[in-house]
C-alpha beads as a LAMMPS data file, in Angstrom:
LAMMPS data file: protein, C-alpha beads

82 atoms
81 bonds

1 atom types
1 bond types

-500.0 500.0 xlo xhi
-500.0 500.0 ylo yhi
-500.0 500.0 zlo zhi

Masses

1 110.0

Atoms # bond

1 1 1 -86.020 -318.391 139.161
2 1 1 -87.712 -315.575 140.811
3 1 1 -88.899 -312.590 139.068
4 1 1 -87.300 -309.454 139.764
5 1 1 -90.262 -306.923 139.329
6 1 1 -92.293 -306.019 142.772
7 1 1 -95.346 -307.191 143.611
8 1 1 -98.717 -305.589 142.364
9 1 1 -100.216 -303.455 145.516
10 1 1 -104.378 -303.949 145.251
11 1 1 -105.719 -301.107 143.488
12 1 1 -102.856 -299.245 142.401
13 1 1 -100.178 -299.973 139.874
14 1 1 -96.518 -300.447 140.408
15 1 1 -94.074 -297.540 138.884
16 1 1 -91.640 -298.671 136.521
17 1 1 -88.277 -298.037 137.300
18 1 1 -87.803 -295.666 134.705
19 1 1 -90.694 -293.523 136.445
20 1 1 -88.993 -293.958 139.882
21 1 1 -85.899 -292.602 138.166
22 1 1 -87.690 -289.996 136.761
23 1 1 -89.142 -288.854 140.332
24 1 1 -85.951 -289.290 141.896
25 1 1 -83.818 -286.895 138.537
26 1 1 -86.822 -284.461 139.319
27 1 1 -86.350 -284.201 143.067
28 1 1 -82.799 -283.848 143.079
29 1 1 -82.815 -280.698 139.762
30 1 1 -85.449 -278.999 142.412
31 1 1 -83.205 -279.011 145.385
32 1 1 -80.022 -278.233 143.100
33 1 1 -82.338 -275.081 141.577
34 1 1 -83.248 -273.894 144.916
35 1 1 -79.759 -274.460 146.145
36 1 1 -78.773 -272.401 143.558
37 1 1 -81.335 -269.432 143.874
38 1 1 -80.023 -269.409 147.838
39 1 1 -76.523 -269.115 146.905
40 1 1 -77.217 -266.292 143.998
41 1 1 -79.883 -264.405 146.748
42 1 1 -77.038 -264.325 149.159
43 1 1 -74.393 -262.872 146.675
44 1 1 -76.677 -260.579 145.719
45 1 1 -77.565 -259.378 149.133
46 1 1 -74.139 -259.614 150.461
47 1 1 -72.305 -257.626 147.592
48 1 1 -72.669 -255.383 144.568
49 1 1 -72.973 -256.932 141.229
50 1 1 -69.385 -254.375 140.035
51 1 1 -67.733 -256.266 143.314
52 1 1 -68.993 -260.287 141.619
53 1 1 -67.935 -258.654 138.335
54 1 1 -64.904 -257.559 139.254
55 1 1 -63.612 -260.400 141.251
56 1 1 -65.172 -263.192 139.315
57 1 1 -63.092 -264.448 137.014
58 1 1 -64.335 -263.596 134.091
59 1 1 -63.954 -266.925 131.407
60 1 1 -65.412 -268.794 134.781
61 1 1 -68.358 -266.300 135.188
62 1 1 -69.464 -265.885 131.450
63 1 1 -69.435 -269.943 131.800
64 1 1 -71.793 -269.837 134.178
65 1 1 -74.062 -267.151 132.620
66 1 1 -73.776 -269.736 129.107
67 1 1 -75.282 -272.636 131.654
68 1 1 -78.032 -270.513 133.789
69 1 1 -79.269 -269.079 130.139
70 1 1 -79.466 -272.618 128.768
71 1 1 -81.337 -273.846 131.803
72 1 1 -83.352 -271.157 131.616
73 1 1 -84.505 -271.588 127.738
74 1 1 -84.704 -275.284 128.364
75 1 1 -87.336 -274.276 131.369
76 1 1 -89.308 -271.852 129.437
77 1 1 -89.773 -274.316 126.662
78 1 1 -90.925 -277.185 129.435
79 1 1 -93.116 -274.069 130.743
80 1 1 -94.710 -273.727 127.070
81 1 1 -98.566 -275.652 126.510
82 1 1 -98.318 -279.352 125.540

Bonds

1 1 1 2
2 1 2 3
3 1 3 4
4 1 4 5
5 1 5 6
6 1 6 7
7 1 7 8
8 1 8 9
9 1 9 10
10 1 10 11
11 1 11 12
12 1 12 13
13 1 13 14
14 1 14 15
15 1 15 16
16 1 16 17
17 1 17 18
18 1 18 19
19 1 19 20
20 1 20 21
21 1 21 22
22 1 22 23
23 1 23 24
24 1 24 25
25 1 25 26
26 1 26 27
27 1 27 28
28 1 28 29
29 1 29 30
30 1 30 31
31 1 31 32
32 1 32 33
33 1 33 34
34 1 34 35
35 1 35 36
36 1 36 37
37 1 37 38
38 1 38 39
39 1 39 40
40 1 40 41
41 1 41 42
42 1 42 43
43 1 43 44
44 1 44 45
45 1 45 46
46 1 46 47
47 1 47 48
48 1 48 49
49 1 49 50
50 1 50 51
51 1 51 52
52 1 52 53
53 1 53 54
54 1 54 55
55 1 55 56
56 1 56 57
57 1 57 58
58 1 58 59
59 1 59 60
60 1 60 61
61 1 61 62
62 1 62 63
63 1 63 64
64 1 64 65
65 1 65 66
66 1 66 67
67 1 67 68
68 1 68 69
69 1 69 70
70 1 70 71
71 1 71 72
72 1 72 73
73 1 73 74
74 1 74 75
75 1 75 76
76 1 76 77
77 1 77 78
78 1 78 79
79 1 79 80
80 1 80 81
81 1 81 82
């Protein structure tokens, strides 16, 4: 039976596949984050935060605030010295 892994290149060694998962988790969070940013810069340029407030609904917005400010904590404690 053949073995599943991939062949060793000369000189460098092979990723695992949980580091190739890794890489590919950490490329798609930074395109959802600047996705994000985009959509929030062009709310904020196109209207006035009473305008969001007032036709946001609010259970649905303060939801939202509850998942950027976890995010956020989560990134200022991966932002914190090793």
């Amino acid at each position: 039976m053949k073995s599943r892994r991939a062949p060793k290149v000369i000189g460098r060694p092979v990723p695992a596949i949980a580091e190739v998962r890794l890489v590919s988790d950490l490329r798609i969070m930074h395109a959802k984050v600047d996705e994000l940013y985009q959509v929030v810069n062009a709310l904020r340029a196109r209207h006035s935060e009473n305008e969001i407030v007032r036709y946001a609904e609010p259970e649905v917005l303060s939801q939202d605030i509850e998942r950027v400010d976890h995010i956020y904590l989560w990134f200022l404690k991966l932002k914190e010295p090793l």
